[in-house]
Kinemage of the C-alpha trace (Angstrom):
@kinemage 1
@onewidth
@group {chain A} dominant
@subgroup {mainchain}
@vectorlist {calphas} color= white
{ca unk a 1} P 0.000 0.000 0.000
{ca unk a 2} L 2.894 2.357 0.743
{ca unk a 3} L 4.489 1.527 -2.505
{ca unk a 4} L 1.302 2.780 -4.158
{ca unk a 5} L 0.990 5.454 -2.405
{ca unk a 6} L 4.437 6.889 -3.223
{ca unk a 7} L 3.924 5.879 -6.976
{ca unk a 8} L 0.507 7.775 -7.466
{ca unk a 9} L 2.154 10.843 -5.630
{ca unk a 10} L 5.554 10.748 -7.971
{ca unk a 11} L 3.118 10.617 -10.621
{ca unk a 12} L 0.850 13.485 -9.397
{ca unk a 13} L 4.271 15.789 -9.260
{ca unk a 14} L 5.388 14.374 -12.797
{ca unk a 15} L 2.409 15.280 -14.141
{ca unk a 16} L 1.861 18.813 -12.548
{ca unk a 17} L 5.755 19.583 -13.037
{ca unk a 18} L 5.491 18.345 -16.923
{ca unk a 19} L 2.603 21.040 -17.606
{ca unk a 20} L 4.467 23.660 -15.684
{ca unk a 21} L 7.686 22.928 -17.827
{ca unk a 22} L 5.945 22.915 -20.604
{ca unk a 23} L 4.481 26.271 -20.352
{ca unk a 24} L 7.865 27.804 -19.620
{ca unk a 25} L 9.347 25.937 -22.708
{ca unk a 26} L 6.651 27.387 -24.837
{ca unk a 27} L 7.588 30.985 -23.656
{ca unk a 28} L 10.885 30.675 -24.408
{ca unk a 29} L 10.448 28.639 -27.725
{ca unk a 30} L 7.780 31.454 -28.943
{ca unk a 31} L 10.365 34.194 -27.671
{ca unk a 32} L 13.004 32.955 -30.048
{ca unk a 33} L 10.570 32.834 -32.505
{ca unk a 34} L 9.132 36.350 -32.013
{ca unk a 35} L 11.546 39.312 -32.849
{ca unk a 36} L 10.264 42.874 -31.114
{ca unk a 37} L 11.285 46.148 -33.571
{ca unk a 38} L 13.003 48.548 -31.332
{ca unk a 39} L 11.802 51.915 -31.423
{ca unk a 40} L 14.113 54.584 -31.236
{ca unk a 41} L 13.889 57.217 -28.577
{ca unk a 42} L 11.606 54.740 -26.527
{ca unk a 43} L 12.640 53.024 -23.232
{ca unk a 44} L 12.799 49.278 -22.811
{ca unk a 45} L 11.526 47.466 -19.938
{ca unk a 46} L 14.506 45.047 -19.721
{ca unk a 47} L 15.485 41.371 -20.471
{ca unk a 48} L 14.193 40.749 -16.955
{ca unk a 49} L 10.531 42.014 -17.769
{ca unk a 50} L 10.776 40.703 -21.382
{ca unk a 51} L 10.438 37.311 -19.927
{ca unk a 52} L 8.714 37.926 -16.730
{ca unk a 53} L 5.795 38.986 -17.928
{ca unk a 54} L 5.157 36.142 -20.483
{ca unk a 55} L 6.366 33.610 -17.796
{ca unk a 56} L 3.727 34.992 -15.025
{ca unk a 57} L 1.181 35.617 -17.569
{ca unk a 58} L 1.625 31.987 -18.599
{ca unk a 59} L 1.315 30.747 -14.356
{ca unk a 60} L -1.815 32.538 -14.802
{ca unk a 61} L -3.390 30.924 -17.079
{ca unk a 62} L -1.817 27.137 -16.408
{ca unk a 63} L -3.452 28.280 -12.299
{ca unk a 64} L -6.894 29.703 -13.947
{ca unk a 65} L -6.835 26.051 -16.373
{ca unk a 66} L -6.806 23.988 -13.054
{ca unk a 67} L -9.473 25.677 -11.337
{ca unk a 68} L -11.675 24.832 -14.367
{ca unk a 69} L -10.360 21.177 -14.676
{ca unk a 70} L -11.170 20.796 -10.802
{ca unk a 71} L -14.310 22.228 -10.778
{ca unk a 72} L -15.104 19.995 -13.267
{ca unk a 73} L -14.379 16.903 -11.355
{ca unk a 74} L -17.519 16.470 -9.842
{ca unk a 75} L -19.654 16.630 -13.234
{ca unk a 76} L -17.085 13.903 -14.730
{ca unk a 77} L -16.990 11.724 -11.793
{ca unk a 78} L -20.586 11.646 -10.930
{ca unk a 79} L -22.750 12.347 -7.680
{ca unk a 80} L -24.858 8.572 -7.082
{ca unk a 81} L -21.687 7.157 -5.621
{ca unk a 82} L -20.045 9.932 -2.912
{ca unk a 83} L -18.773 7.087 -0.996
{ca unk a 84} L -16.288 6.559 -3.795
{ca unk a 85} L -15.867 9.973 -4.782
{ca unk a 86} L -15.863 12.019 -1.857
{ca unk a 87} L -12.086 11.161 -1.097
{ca unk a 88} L -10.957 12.443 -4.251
{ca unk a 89} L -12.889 15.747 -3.993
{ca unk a 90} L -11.670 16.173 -0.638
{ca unk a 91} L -8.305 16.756 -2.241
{ca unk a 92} L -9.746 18.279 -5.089
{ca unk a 93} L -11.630 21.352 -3.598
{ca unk a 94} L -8.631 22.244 -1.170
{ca unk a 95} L -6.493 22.077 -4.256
{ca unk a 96} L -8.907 24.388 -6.448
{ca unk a 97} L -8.452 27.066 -3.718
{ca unk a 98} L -4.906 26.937 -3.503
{ca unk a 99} L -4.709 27.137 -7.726
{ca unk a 100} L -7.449 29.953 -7.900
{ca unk a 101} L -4.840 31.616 -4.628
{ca unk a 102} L -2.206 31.523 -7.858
{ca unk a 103} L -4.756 33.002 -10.107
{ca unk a 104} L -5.482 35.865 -8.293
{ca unk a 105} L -1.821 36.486 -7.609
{ca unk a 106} L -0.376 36.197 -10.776
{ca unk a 107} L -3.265 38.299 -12.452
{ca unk a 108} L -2.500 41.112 -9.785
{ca unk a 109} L 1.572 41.021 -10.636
{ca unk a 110} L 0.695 40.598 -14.535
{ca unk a 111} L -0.999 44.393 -14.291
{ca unk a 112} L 1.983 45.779 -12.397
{ca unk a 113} L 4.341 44.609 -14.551
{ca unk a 114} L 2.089 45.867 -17.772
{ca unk a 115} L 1.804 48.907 -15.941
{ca unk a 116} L 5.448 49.185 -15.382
{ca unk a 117} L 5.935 48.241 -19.373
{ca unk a 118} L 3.867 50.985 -20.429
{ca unk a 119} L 6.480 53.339 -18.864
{ca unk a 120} L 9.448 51.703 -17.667
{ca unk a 121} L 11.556 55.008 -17.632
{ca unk a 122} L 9.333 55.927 -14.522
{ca unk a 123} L 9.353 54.973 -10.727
{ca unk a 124} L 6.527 51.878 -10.529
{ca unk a 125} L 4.059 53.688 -8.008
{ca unk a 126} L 0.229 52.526 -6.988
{ca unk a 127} L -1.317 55.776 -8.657
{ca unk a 128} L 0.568 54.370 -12.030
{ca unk a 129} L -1.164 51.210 -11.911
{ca unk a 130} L -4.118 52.405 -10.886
{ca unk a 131} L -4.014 54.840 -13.667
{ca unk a 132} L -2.796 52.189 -15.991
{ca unk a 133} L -5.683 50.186 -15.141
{ca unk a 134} L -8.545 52.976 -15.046
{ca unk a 135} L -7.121 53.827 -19.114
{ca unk a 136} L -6.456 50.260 -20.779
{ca unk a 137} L -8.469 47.389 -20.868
{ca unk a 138} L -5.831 44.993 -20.249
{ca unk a 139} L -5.851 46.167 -17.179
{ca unk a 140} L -9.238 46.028 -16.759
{ca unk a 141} L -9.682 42.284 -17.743
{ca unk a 142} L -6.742 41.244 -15.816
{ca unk a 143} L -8.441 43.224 -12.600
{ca unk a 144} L -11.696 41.667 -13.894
{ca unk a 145} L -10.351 38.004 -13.550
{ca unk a 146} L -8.436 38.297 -10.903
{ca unk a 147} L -11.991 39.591 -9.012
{ca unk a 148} L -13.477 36.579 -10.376
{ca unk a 149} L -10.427 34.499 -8.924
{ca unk a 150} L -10.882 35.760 -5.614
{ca unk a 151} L -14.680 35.352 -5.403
{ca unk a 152} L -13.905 31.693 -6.502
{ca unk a 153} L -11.279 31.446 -3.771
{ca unk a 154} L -14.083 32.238 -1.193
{ca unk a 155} L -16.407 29.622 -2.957
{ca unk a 156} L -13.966 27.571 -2.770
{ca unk a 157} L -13.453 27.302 0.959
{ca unk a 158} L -16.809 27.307 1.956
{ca unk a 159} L -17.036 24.172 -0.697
{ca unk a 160} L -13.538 22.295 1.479
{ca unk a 161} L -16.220 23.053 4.701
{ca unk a 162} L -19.395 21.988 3.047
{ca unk a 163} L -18.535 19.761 0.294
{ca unk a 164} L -20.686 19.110 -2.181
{ca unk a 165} L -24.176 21.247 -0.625
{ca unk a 166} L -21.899 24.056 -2.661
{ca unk a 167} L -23.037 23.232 -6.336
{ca unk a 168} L -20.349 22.246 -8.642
{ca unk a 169} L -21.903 24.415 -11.651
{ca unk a 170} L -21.822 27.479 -9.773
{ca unk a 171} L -17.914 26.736 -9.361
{ca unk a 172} L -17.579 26.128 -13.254
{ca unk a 173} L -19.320 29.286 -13.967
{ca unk a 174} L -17.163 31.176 -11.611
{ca unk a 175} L -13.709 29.609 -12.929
{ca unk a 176} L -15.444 30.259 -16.530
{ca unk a 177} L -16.617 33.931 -16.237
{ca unk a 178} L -13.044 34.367 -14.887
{ca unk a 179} L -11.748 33.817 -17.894
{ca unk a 180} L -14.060 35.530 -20.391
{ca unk a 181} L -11.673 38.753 -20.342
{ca unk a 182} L -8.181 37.495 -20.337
{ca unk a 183} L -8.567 37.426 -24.480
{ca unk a 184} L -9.115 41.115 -24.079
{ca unk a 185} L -4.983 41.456 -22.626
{ca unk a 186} L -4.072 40.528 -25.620
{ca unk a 187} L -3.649 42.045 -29.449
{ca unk a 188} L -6.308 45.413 -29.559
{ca unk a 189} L -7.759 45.091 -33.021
{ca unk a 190} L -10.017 48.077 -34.012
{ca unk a 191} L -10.765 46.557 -38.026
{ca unk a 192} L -14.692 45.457 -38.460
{ca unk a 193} L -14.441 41.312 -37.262
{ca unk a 194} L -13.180 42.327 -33.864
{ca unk a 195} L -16.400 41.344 -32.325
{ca unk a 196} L -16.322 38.241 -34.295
{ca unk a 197} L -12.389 37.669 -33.100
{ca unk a 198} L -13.506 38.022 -29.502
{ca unk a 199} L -16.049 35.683 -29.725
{ca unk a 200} L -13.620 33.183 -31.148
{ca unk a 201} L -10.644 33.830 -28.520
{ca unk a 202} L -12.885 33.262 -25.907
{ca unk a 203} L -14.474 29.983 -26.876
{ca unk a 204} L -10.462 29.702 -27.411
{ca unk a 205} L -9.599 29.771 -24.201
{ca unk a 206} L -12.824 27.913 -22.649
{ca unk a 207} L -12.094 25.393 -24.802
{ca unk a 208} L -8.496 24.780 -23.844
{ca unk a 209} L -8.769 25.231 -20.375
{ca unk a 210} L -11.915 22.759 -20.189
{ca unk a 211} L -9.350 20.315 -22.074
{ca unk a 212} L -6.217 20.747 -19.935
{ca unk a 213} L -7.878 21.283 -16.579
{ca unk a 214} L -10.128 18.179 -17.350
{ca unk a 215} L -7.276 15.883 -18.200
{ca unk a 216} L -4.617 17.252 -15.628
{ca unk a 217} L -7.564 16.618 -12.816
{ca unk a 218} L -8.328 13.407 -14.049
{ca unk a 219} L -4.692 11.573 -14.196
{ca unk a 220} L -3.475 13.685 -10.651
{ca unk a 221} L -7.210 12.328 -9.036
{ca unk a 222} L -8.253 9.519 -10.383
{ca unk a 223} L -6.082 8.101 -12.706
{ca unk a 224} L -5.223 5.321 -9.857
{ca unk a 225} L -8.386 4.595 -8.826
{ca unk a 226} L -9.672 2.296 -12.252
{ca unk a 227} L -13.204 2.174 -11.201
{ca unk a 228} L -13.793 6.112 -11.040
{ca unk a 229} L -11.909 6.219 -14.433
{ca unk a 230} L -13.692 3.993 -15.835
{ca unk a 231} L -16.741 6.260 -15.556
{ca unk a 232} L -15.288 9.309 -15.774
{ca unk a 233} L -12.816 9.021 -18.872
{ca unk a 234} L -15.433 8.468 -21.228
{ca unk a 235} L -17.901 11.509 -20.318
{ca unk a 236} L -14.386 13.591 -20.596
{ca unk a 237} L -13.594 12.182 -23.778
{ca unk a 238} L -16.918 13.396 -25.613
{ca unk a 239} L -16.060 16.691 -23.732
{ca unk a 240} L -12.447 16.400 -24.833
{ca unk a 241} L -13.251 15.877 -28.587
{ca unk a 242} L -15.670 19.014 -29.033
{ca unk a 243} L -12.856 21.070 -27.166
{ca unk a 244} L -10.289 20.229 -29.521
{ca unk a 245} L -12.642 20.997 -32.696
{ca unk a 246} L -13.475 24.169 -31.104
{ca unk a 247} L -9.954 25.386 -30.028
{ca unk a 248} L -8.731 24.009 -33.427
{ca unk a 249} L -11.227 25.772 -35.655
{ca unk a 250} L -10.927 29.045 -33.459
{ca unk a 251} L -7.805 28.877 -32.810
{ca unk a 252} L -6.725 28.910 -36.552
{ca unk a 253} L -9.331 31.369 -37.044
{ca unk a 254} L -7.859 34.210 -35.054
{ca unk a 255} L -4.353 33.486 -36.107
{ca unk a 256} L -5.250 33.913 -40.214
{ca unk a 257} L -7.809 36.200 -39.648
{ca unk a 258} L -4.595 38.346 -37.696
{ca unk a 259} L -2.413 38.003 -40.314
{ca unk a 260} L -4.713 38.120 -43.456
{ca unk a 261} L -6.354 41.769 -42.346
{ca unk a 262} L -2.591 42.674 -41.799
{ca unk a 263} L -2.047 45.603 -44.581
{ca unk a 264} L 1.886 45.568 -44.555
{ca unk a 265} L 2.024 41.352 -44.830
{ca unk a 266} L 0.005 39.012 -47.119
{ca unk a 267} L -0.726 34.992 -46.643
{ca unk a 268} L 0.438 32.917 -47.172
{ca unk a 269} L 4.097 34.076 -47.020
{ca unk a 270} L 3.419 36.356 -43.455
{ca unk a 271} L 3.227 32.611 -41.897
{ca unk a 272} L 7.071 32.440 -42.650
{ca unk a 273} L 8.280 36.027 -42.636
{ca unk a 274} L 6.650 37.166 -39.440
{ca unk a 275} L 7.024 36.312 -35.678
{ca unk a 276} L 3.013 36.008 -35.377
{ca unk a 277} L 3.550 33.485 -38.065
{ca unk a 278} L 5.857 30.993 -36.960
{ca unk a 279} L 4.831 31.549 -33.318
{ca unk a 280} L 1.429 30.232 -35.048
{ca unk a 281} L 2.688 27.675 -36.585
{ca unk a 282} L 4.315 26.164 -33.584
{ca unk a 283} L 0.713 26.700 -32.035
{ca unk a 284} L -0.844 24.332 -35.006
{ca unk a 285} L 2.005 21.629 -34.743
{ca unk a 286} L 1.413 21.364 -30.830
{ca unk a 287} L -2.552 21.295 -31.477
{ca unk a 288} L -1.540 18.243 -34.146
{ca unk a 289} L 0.092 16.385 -31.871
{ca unk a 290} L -2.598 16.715 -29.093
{ca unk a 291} L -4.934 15.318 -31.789
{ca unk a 292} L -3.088 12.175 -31.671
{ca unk a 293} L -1.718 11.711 -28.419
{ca unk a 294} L -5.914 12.176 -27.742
{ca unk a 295} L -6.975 9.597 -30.462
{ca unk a 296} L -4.477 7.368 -29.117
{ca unk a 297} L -5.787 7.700 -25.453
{ca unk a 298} L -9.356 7.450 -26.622
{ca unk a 299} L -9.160 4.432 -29.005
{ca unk a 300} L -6.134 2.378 -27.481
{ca unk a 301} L -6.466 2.748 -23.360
{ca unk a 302} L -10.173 3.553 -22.946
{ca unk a 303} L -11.546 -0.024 -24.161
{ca unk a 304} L -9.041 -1.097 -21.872
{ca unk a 305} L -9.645 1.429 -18.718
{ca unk a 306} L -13.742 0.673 -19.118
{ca unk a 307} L -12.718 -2.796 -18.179
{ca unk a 308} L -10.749 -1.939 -15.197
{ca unk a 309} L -7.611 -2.771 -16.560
{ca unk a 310} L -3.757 -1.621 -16.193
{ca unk a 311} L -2.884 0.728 -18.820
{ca unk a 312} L -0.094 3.239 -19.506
{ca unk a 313} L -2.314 6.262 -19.554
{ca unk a 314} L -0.409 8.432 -16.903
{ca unk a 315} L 2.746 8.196 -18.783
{ca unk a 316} L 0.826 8.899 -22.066
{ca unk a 317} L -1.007 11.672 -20.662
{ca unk a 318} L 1.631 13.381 -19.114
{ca unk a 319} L 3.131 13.396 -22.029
{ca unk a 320} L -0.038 15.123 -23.585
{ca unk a 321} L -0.272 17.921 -20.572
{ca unk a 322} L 3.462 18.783 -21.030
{ca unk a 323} L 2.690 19.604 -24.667
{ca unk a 324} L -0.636 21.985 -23.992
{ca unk a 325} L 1.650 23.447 -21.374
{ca unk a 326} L 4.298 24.259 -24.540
{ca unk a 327} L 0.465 25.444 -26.120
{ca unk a 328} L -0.315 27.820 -23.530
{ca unk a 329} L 3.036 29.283 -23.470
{ca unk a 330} L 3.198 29.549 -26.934
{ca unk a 331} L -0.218 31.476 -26.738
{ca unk a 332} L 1.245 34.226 -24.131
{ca unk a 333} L 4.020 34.782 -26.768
{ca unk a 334} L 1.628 34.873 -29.567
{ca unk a 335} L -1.110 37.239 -27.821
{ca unk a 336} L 2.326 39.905 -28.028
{ca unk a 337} L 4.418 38.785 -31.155
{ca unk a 338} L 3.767 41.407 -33.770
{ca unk a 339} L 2.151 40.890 -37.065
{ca unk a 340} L 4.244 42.343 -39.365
């Protein structure tokens, strides 16, 4: 029993350290993809802040992605057998307040640093980041989320007293909402599909966090407990295969729609000459290999795993969440690489 025990909690920190690696790969693979102009006569923020920001904005989102995937949980794994289930959402709902404790955080530091970007040639002071965010909507939607992590995080404890009597939807449509306005923090497009674009980035990002957090909460909770899987991998599959239709169909979307309305480049030759480009590209070859590191889970292990049986899914699957991690940083550099 001990030897299990230290096996499912190696694989818990594999798992959970593979995503976070992953993330910070994808920053700095999409920051040696993307080249920034330098404007004359205009002060720099710094090496330090050039990769700070992506890095924390990146924590953000990988923190904001578990809260969804947890809050999940209970939906997947069902609510006729609490017996069974209640010991993995005791460690799930203490877990989804300490993620949405990083949310909050790292949404607060991403709009000091902005603030500080916007004019790094001046002392950082409150009044400048409260000015920054009373004047640009980054700010706002950072502020905006980072409200919606904290009301979450106060949902969320009352949930670790009260368990379940604290409905799991109102939890997802917390974690969701709080996400709704991070597309806004990144590129500000004023042509005549923005309103179309932001409708697309944000079933983006629901998408791919109901993906990642869905899968990363699965194989950290339940993975070792083949019963529970066996129900729950299935209902997360269906949910799995829409996501990754919608996040590749949007997520392509946004990225030609970028580059096509773009008057100094032209497609398809702007996918090779610019930073947005190739930092797109590496955004499409991650979302290929998802595809069939998913297919592979779905029709190799799950005929397997609805029979109770021993499969290699943890290994396969961390494998999976390192990649969406290399995704999600990929998307922080992306949401900043210019167009032309």
């Amino acid at each position: 029993m001990t030897a299990n025990r230290t096996t499912t909690t190696a694989n818990r920190h594999w798992v959970v350290g593979g995503l976070l690696a992953g993330g910070a790969v994808g920053v700095f693979l999409g920051l040696g993809l993307s080249t920034t102009p330098e404007a004359v006569g205009v002060a720099e923020p710094g090496v330090v802040f050039r990769f700070a920001h992506p890095l924390v904005r990146t924590l953000l989102d990988l923190s904001a992605t578990v809260v969804v995937g947890l809050s999940l949980l209970p939906k997947l794994l069902g609510f006729n057998r609490p017996a069974i289930t209640e010991p993995v959402m005791r460690v799930a709902r203490p877990a989804a307040v300490v993620a949405a404790a990083v949310w909050a955080f790292t949404a607060l530091l991403s709009i000091v640093i902005r603030a500080y970007e916007t004019r790094p040639d001046a002392e950082l002071t409150m009044p400048m980041v409260v000015d920054y965010v009373q004047r640009i909507g980054a700010g706002q939607g950072l502020l905006f989320s980072a409200v919606c992590a904290l009301v979450y995080l106060w949902i969320g404890v009352m949930a670790v007293r009260r368990g379940e009597s604290v409905p799991a939807e109102l939890r997802i449509l917390i974690a969701m909402f709080g996400l709704l306005p991070l597309p806004v923090t990144g590129h500000a497009s004023n042509w005549k599909y923005h309103d179309y674009s932001m409708i697309s980035m944000e079933l983006h990002v629901l998408g791919a966090a109901a993906w990642t957090g869905g899968l990363a909460a699965l194989v950290v909770l339940v993975a070792h407990r083949r019963g529970l899987l066996a129900e729950a991998l299935p209902k997360f599959s269906k949910l799995a295969t829409i996501a990754l239709v919608l996040v590749s169909v949007t997520g392509l979307f946004n990225g030609l729609l970028e580059l096509a309305l773009n008057p100094l480049t032209g497609l398809p030759g702007s996918l090779f000459t610019t930073s947005y480009g190739l930092v797109l590209i590496g955004k499409v070859a991650c979302a290929a290999l998802l595809a069939v590191l998913g297919a592979n889970i779905r029709w190799r292990f799950l005929p397997h795993i609805a029979q109770h049986k021993t499969t290699a899914i943890v290994g396969w699957a961390a494998v999976e969440l390192a990649i969406m991690g290399i995704a999600f940083g990929l998307a922080v550099v992306l949401s900043r690489a210019p167009v032309a």
